[in-house]
C-alpha positions as CSV (number, residue, x, y, z in Angstrom):
1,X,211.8,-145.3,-44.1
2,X,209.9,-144.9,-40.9
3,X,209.3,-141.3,-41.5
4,X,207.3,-142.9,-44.5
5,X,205.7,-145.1,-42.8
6,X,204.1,-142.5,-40.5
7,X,203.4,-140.2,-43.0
8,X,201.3,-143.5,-45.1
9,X,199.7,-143.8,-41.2
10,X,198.7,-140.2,-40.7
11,X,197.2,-140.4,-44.2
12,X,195.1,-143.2,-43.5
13,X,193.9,-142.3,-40.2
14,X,192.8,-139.4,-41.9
15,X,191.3,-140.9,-44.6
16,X,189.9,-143.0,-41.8
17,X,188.7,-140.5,-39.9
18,X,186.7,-138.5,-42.8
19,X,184.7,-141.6,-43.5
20,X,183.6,-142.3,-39.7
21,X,182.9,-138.6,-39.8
22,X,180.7,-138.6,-43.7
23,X,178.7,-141.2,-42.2
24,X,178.2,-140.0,-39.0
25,X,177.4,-136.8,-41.3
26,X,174.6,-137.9,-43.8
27,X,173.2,-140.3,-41.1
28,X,169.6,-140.0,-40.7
29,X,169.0,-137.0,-43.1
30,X,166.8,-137.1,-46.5
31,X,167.3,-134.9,-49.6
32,X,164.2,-132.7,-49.3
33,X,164.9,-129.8,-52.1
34,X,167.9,-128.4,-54.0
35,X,167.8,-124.5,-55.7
36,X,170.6,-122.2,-57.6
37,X,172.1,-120.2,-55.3
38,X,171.4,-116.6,-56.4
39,X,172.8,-113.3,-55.2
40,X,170.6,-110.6,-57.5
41,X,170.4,-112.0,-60.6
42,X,173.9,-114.2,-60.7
43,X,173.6,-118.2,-60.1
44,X,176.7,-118.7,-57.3
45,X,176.0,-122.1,-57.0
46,X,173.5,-124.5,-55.3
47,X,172.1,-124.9,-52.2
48,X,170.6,-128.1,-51.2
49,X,168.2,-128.8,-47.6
50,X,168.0,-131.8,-45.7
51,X,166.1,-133.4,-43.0
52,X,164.8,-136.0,-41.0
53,X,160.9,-135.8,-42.5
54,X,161.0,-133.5,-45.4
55,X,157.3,-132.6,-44.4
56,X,157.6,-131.9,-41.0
57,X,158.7,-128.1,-40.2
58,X,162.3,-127.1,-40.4
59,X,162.8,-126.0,-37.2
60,X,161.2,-129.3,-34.9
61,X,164.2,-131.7,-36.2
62,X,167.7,-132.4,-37.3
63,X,168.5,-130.7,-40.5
64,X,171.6,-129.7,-42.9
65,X,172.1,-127.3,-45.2
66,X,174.6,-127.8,-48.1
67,X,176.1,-124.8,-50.4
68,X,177.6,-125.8,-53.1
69,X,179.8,-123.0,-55.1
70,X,181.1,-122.0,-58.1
71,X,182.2,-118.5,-58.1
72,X,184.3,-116.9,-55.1
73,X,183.3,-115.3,-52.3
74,X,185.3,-113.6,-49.6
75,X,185.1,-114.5,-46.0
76,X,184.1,-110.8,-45.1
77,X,181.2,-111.1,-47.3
78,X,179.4,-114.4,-45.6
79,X,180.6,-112.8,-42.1
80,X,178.6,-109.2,-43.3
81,X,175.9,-111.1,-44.6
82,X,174.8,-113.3,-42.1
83,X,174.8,-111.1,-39.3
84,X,172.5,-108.9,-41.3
85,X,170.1,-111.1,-41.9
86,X,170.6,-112.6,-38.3
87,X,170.0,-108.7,-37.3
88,X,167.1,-108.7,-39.5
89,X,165.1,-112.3,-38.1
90,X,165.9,-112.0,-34.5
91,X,165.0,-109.2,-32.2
92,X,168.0,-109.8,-29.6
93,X,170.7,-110.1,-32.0
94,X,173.8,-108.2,-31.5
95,X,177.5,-108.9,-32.2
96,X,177.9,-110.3,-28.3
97,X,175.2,-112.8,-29.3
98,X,176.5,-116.7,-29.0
99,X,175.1,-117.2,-32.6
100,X,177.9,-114.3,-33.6
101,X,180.3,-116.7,-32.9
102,X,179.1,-119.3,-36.0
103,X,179.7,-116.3,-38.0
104,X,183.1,-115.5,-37.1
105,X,184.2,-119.3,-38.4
106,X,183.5,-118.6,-42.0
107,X,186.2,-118.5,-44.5
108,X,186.5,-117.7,-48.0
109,X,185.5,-119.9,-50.8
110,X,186.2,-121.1,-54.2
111,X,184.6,-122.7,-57.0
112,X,183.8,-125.9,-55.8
113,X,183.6,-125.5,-52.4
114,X,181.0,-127.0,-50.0
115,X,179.8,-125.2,-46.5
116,X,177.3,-127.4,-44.6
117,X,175.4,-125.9,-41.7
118,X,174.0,-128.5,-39.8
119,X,171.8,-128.8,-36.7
120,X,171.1,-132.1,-34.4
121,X,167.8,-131.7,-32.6
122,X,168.7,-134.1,-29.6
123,X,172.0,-132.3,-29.2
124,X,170.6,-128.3,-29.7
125,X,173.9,-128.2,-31.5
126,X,174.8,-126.7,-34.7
127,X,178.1,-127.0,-37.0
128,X,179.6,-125.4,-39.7
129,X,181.9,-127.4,-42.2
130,X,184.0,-126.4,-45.3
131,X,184.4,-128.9,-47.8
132,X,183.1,-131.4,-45.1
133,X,185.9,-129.9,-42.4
134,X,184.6,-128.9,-39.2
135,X,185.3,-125.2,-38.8
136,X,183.3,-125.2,-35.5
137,X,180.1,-126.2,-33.7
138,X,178.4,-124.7,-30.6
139,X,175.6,-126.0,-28.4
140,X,172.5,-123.6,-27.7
141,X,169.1,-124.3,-26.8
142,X,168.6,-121.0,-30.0
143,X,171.2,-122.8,-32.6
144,X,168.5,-124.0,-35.4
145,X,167.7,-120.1,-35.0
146,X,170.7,-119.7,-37.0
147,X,168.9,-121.0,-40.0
148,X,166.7,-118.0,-40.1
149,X,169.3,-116.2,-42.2
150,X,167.4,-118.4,-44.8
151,X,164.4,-119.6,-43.7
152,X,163.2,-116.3,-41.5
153,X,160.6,-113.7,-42.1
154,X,162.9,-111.6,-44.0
155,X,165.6,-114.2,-45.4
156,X,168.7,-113.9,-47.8
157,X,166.3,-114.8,-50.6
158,X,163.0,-115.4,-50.3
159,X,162.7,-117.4,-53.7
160,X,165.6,-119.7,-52.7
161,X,163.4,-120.5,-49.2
162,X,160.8,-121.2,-51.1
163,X,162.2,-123.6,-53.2
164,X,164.0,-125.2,-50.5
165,X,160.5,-125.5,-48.1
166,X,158.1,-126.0,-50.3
């Protein structure tokens, strides 16, 4: 009986726990744009951006990123692609780089799955969550430079930063 009784407890402070941390979440963000997720020609699922003031720049406030998925994608894939593009958009990138380390905390996905790169201005901090889990968060004065995988000079798809900026 008391082992159920802390198990019923651990449940609800996490259930507890994820609201506080959903709130704290959404908080102060807008829905600005939403696009299909595309790598070549297949739809992988969506991608949705959010900020404070959907018409000031991207990169002068708080912002998230949500992906949505419906297909699967390995963890080596998301780890090969973003330093490539982060390789591609910043001049100083290397794998020593502190932004390497927000790739190292992907992990694969399923359909159904939801990462969430977000950035708070006021904190120069940046998080990654899976399926609204933290998987880790680092604090940089160059962490919204992150974001340039998508919203760089030569992004992951220029159609899909279009739609999401514009």
């Amino acid at each position: 009986m008391a082992a159920t009784i802390q198990k019923v407890s651990l449940i609800i402070l996490g259930l507890a726990a994820f609201t506080v941390q959903s709130a704290a979440y959404a908080a102060g963000l807008q829905q600005c744009s939403s696009a299909p997720l595309q790598l070549g020609t297949k739809t992988i699922g969506r991608a949705s951006y959010f900020a404070e003031d959907c018409q000031q720049l991207w990169n002068r406030q708080s912002i998230r990123v949500d992906f949505a998925y419906s297909h699967s994608i390995p963890d080596w894939a998301f780890k090969r692609a973003a330093t490539h593009f982060l390789q591609r958009n910043l001049q100083n990138f290397s794998e020593k780089s502190e932004l390497h380390r927000i790739t190292q905390w992907y992990k694969a996905v399923k359909p159904g799955d939801l990462y969430s790169l977000s950035y708070q201005q006021d904190q120069q901090r940046i998080t990654l969550a899976l399926n609204r889990q933290i998987l880790g968060s680092l604090q940089s004065a160059q962490a919204n430079q992150y974001f340039l995988i998508w919203f760089g000079s030569k992004p992951f798809n220029v159609k899909l930063k279009q739609q999401l900026l514009n």
